[in-house]
C-alpha positions in Angstrom: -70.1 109.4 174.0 -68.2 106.3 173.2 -65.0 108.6 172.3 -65.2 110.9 175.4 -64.7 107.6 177.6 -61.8 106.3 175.7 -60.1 109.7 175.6 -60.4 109.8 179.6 -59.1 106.3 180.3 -56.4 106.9 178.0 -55.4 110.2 180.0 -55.7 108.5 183.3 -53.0 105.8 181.7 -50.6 108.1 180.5 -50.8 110.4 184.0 -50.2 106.7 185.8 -47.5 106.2 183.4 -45.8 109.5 184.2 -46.0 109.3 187.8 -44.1 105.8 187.6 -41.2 107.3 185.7 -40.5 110.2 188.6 -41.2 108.5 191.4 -37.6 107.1 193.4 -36.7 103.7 193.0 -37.1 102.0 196.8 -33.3 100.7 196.7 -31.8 103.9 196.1 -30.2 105.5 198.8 -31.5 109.3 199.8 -28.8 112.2 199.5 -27.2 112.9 202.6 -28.7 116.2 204.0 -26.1 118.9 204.4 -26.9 119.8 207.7 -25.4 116.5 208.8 -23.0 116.3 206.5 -21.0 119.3 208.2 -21.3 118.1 211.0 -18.7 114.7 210.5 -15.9 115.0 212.4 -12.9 117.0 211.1 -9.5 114.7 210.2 -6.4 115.7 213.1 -4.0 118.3 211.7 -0.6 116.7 210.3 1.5 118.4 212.8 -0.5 116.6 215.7 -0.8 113.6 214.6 3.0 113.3 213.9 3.8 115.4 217.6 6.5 113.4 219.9 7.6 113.9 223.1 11.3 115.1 223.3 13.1 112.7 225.1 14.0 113.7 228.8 17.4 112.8 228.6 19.0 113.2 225.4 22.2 110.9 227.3 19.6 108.3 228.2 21.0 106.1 225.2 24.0 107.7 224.4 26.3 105.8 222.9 24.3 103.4 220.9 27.0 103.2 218.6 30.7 104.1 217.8 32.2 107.5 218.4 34.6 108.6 215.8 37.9 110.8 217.7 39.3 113.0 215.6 43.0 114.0 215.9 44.2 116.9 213.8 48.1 115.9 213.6 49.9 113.4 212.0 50.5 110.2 213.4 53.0 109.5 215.9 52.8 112.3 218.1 51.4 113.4 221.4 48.0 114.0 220.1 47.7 110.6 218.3 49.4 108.6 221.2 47.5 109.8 224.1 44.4 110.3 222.2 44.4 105.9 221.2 45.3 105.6 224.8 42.3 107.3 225.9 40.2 105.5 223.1 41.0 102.4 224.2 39.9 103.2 227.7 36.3 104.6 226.0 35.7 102.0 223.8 35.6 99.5 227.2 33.9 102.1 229.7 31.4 102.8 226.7 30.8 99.6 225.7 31.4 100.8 221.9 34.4 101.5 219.8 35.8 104.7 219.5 38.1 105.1 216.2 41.3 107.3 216.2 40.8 108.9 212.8 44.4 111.3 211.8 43.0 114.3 209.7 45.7 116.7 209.4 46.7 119.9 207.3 46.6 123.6 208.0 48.7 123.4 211.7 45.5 121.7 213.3 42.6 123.5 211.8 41.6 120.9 208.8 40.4 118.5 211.5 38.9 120.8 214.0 37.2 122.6 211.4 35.4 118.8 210.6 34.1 118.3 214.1 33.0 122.2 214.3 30.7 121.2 211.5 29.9 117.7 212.6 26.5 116.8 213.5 26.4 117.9 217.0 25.5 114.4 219.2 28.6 113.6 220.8 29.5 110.9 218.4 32.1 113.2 216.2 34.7 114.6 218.8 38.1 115.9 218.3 41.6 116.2 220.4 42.9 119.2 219.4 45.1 121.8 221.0 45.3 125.7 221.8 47.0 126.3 218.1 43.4 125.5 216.1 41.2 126.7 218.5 42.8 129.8 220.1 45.3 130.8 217.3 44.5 129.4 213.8 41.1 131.9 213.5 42.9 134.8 214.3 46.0 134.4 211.1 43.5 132.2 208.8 40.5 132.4 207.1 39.4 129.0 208.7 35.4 130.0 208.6 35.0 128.8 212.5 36.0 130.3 216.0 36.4 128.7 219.4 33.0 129.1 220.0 32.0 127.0 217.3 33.2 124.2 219.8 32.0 123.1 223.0 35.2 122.5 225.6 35.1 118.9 227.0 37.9 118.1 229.0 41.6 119.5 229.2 43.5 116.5 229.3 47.2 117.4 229.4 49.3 120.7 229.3 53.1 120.5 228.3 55.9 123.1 228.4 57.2 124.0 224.7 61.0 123.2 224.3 63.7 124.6 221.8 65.3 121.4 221.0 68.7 120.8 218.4 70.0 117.7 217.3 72.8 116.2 219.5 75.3 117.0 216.6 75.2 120.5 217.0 77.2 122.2 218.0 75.2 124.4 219.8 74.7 123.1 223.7 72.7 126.2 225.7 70.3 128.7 224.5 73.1 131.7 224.6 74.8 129.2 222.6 71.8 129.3 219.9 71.2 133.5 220.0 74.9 133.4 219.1 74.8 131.1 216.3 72.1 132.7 214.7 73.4 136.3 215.1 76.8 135.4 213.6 74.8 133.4 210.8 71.9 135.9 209.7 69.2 134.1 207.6 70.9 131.0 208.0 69.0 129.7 211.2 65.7 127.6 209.9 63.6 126.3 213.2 60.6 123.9 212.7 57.5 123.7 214.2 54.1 121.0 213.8 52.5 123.8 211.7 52.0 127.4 210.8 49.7 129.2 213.1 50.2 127.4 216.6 51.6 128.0 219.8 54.8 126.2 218.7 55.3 128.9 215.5 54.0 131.9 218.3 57.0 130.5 220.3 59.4 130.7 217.5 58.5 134.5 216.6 58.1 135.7 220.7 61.9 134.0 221.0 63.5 135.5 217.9 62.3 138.9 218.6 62.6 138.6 222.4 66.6 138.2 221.7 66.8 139.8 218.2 68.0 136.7 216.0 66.4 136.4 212.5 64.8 133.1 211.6 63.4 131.1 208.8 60.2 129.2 209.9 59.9 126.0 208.7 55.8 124.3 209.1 55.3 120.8 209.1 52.3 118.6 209.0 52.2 117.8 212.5 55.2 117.2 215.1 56.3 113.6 214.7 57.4 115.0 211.0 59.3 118.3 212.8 61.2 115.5 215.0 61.9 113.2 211.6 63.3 116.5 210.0 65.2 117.1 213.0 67.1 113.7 213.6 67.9 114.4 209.5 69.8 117.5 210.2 67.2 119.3 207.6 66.1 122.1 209.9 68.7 123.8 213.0 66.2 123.4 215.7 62.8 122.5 216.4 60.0 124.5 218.9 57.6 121.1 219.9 55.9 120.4 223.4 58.1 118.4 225.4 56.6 115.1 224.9 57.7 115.1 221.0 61.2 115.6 222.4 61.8 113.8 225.5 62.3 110.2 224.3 64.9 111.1 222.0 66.4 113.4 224.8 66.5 110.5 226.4 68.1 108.3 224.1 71.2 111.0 223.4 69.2 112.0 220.0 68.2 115.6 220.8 69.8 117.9 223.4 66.9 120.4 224.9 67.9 123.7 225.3 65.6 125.4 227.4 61.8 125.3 228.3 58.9 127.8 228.2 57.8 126.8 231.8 58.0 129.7 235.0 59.7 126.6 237.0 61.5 123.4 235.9 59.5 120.7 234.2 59.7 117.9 237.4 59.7 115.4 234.1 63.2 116.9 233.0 65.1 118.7 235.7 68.3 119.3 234.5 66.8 121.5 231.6 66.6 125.1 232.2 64.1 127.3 231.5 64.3 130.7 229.1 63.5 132.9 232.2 66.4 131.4 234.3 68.8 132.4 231.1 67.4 135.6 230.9 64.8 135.0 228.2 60.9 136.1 229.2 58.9 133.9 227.0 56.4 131.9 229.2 54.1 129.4 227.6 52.4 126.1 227.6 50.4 123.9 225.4 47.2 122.1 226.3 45.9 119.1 224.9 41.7 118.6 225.6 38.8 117.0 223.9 36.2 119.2 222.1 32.5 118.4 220.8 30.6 120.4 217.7 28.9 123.4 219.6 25.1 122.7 220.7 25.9 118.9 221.8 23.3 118.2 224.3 24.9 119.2 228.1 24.0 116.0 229.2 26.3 114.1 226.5 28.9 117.1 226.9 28.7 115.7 231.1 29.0 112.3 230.4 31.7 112.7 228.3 33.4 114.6 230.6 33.0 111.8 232.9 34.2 109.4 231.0 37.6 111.3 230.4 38.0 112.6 234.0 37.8 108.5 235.1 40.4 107.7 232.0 42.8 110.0 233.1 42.9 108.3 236.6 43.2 104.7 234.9 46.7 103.5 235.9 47.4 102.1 232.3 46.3 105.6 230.7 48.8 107.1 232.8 51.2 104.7 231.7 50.9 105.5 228.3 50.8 109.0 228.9 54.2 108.5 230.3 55.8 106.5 226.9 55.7 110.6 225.8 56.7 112.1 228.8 53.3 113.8 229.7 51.6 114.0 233.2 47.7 113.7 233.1 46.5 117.4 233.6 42.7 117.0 234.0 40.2 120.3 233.7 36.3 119.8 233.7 34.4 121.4 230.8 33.4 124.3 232.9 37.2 125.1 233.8 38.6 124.0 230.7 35.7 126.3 228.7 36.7 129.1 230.9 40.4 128.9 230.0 39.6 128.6 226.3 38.1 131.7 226.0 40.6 133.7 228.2 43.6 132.1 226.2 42.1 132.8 222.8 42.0 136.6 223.8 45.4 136.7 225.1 47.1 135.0 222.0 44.8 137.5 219.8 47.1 140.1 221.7 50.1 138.7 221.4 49.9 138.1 217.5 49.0 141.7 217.3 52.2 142.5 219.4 54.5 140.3 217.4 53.0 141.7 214.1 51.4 138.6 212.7 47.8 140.1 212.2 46.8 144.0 213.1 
């Protein structure tokens, strides 16, 4: 009997003992039930927690810092001249400096092709003319159009001139078909570059009166006019303004200019239509942005160059190269971009430079 009673208290011990081993300790925290646990909140999505607003106007702020102008010819000539002029004016109106930065080659299209690919927010602009933008795409492989540019402003337009040195012999443009008909081969005419309205000139004239000549591209006009006053080429074909001032000075004698009427800036020079010779043309001078600049940077741009133009010490300085302010709004100026570009893609089909 003895050992029955032992045996039971030692069961009831080691079912005590047991019991103490699987119960939960009282500071250990219960497993979260899963119910609940699905039902914390989820964490925002990435692309709304780091959603902006888009500023209202992308002008608002615009310039907050300098503005680089690009000019596409060499230093020295009407581009460069008029486009510091202008900068100058900017870099007060604005508040912030705009830099004149010279990147030439390729008759225009090395620094028009930089702003075309420029970031476009109105800080990278260019001053470029109808050779790069309306000629230049159609004879090279340049990898941009005009409508890879968004028209700003026209700011000048200038007759083109057949200019010699004032040691020729030559005095009037029958003068000049003569010469080169008696001296086949022999007649070398420069130009600023290879591709632009100047070199269009050249070919429209020497077909127009059946002359053979050699052209001769420079790197921009102020090196045409330095080869000139050297006696290294027989003529030049430049906008007026690279001319004038050594016209002037008894340098250069001008021929004849491209204009329908006289140029009121040099009235005692004829025109090609008044001795006989139908080649019309002019060159315009205007300020481009990359395409897709915001239209509200492209307006207050435009702004800024219409009120420049009027400034009396812009005009001034316009006037050191014999130019005359000749002011188009973007709308306009856009609208005579695209017509022109058409028109000279015609006319190097008709003078045989491209098919």
């Amino acid at each position: 009997m003895k050992n029955k009673v032992v045996k039971f208290v030692l069961l009831i011990l080691a079912l005590a003992l047991l019991a103490a081993c699987t119960s939960t300790p009282a500071t250990q925290a219960p497993a979260a039930e899963p119910e609940k646990a699905a039902e914390a909140p989820a964490a925002p999505a990435k692309e709304e927690e780091e959603a902006k607003p888009e500023p209202a106007d992308p002008a608002a702020d615009w310039p907050s810092k300098s503005i680089t102008l690009i000019v596409p010819f060499s230093a020295g000539g009407a581009t460069d001249v008029t486009g510091r002029v202008v900068a100058d004016y900017l870099s007060k109106a604005f508040g912030q400096t705009v830099v004149v930065v010279n990147k030439t080659g390729a008759g225009g299209s090395v620094g028009t092709a930089e702003v075309v690919n420029a970031k476009p927010d109105g800080y990278t602009i260019v001053e470029t003319s109808i050779g790069p933008t309306t000629i230049v795409p159609y004879l090279s492989d340049v990898k941009y159009t005009y409508e890879d540019l968004t028209p700003v402003s026209q700011l000048f337009d200038v007759p083109v001139a057949l200019t010699v040195n004032a040691t020729s012999d030559i005095e009037t443009l029958q003068d000049f078909v003569d010469f080169a008909k008696e001296n086949p081969g022999k007649v070398t005419i420069g130009t600023s570059g290879s591709g632009n309205i100047h070199h269009l000139v050249t070919e429209q004239f020497a077909q127009t009166v059946g002359i053979e000549v050699t052209h001769v591209p420079f790197d921009g006009a102020s090196q045409a006019v330095t080869a000139l006053l050297g006696d290294h080429v027989t003529a030049i074909v430049s906008a007026t303004a690279e001319v004038a001032p050594h016209h002037a000075s008894g340098d250069f004698k001008i021929l004849g200019l491209t204009t329908e009427k006289r140029f009121e800036l040099l009235p005692d020079v004829p025109t090609f239509k008044e001795e006989g010779i139908d080649v019309v043309a002019g060159v315009w001078y205007g300020i481009f942005a990359p395409a897709g600049t915001p239209e509200a940077i492209v307006a207050k741009l435009d702004a800024a160059f219409r009120d420049a133009l009027e400034d009396q010490k812009v005009k001034d300085g316009f006037m050191q190269m014999s130019i005359l302010p000749d002011y188009l709004n973007s709308a306009d100026f856009a609208a005579r971009v695209a017509s022109e570009a058409k028109n000279n893609q015609q006319l190097l089909k008709d003078i045989g430079l491209i098919k």
